[in-house]
N, C-alpha and C positions, 0 to 999 in steps of 0.2 A: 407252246408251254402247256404243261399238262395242271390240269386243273384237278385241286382236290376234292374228293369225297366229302360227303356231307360228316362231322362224328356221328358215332352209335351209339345205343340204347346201354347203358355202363360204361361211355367214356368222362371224362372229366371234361369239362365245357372248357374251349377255348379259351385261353386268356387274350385280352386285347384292352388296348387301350382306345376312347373314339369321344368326338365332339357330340351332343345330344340338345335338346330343345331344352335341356336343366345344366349344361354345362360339360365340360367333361367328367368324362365318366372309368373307371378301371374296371372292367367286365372279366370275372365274376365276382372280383375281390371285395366290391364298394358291397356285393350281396350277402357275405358270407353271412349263415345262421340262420335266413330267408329263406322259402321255396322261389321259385323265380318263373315267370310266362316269358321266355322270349320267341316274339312273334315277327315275322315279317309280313309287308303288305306289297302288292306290287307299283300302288303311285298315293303319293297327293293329290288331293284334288278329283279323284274320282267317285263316283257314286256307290259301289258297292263298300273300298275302302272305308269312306263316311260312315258308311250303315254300320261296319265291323268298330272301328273307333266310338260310334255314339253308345256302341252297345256296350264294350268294355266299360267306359265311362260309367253307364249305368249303374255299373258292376261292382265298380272302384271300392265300394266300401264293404264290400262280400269278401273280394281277394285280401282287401288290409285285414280283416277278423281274424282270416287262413294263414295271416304272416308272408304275403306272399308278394313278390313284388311285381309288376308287371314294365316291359319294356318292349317298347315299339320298335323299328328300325325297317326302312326303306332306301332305295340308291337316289334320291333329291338329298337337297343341299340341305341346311340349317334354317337357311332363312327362307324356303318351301315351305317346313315342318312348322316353323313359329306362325307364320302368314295360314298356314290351311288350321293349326288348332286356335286359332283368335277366330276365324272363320265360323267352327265347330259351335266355338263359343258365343259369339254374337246372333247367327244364323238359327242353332238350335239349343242353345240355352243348357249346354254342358261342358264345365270345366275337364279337359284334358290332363290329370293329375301324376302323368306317371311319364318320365323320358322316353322320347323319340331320337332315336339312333340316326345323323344324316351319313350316310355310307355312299357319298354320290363316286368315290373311287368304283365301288363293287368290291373292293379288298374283302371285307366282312361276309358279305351274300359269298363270294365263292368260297370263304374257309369254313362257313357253317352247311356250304352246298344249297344253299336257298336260290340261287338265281339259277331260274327258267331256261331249261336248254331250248326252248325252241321262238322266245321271245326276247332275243336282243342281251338284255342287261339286265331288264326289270325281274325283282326278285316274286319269289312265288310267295304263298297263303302258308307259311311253315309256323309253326308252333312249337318249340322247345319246352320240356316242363324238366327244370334245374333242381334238387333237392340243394340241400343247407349245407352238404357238405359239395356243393358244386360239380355232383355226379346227373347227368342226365340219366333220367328215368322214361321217359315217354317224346316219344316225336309224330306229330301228326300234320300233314301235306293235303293241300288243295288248291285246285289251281284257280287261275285269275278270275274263271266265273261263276266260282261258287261261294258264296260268304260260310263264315264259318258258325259253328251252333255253340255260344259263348255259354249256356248252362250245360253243355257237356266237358266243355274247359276247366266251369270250376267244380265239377262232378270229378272229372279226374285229380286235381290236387284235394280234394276232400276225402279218396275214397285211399289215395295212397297215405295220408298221413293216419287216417284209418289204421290203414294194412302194415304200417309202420311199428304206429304204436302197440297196435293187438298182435304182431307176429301173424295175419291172417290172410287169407286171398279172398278178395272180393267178388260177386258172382256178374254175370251179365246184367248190364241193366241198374246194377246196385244204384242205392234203396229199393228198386220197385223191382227185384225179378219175379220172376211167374213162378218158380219152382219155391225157392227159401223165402220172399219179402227183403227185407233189409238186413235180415241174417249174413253173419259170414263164415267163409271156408275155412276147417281146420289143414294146415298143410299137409299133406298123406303119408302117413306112418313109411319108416324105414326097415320094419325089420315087424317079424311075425308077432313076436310079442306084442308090440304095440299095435299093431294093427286088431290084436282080437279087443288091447283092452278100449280102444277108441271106440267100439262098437259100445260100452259100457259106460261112456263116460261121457259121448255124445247123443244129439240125434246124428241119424246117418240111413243113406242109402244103400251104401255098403261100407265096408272097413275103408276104402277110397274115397267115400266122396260123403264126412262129415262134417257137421258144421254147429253152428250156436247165434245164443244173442250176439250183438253189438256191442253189449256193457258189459 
């Protein structure tokens, strides 16, 4: 049977319905109006896994400011998910606030394309970032031995609701690039006129590549 593709960067996120550590859950719909982190991990119960969960945890109250919801989800069962976040909880002293997806079918992992072609079942390090109207915006992969860098996670949903609100592109590195600071990109004129008067009305490098405050 032919297994499908992961979606792409401007599709609308799957809809699905799945049992979770909060109950069931209707995926994207329970989110609508939310930004959304849907991430996979490849088990319970492991060590790097733990380190990525304590560190979201950490987090939990950065993503709620940003309206953002986060949602976990791996191929163990329900009662894995409940048993390893009491664990989390007891062990190291952080409430797990946000549903865990049990996907122990692999149904989920193969229709988001998250499960590891060269390891069995177990899904990979995938990251989904969902906007409000339940369009995927960003997808970011790494595999089972690498944890992921959770202040780039909420770098990214801060820098698009940024670029949302300001009609703007964000530079490398935003807040801290080397070239602007925390400055952002104005998007690059269409047509000659506007290009000479951008040169006028911003700073700029050249009529291509100008930019502004933040505010």
């Amino acid at each position: 049977m032919e297994t499908p593709g992961m979606p792409l960067i401007g599709d609308k996120a799957p809809s699905f319905e799945v049992q979770t550590t909060f109950g069931k859950i209707k995926f994207p719909e329970d989110y609508k109006g939310k930004w959304v982190v849907l991430f996979s991990h490849p088990a319970d119960f492991t060590p790097v896994c733990t380190t990525e969960f304590y560190a979201f945890t950490k987090r939990f109250k950065e993503f709620e400011k940003l309206n953002t919801q986060l949602v976990g989800l791996s191929v163990d069962s329900v009662y894995s998910h409940i048993k390893w976040v009491e664990w989390i909880e007891e062990k190291l002293g952080e409430e797990v606030k946000f549903p865990v997806i049990a996907d122990d079918t692999g149904k989920i992992g193969r229709l988001m394309g998250m499960i590891h072609p060269n390891k069995s079942q177990a899904t990979v390090r995938a990251v989904f970032f969902i906007d409000p109207n339940s369009i995927i915006r960003a997808i970011i992969y790494y595999p089972p031995e690498l944890g992921r860098n959770f202040d780039e996670i909420l770098r990214v949903i801060k820098a698009f609701q940024v670029a949302d609100e300001k009609k703007v592109a964000m530079p490398a590195n935003w807040p801290e690039n080397e070239l602007i600071k925390n400055r952002v990109i104005i998007p690059p004129a269409s047509d000659v006129n506007t290009a000479k008067q951008r040169m006028k009305d911003y700073e700029c490098y050249d009529w291509w590549f100008c930019h502004k405050e933040m505010s």
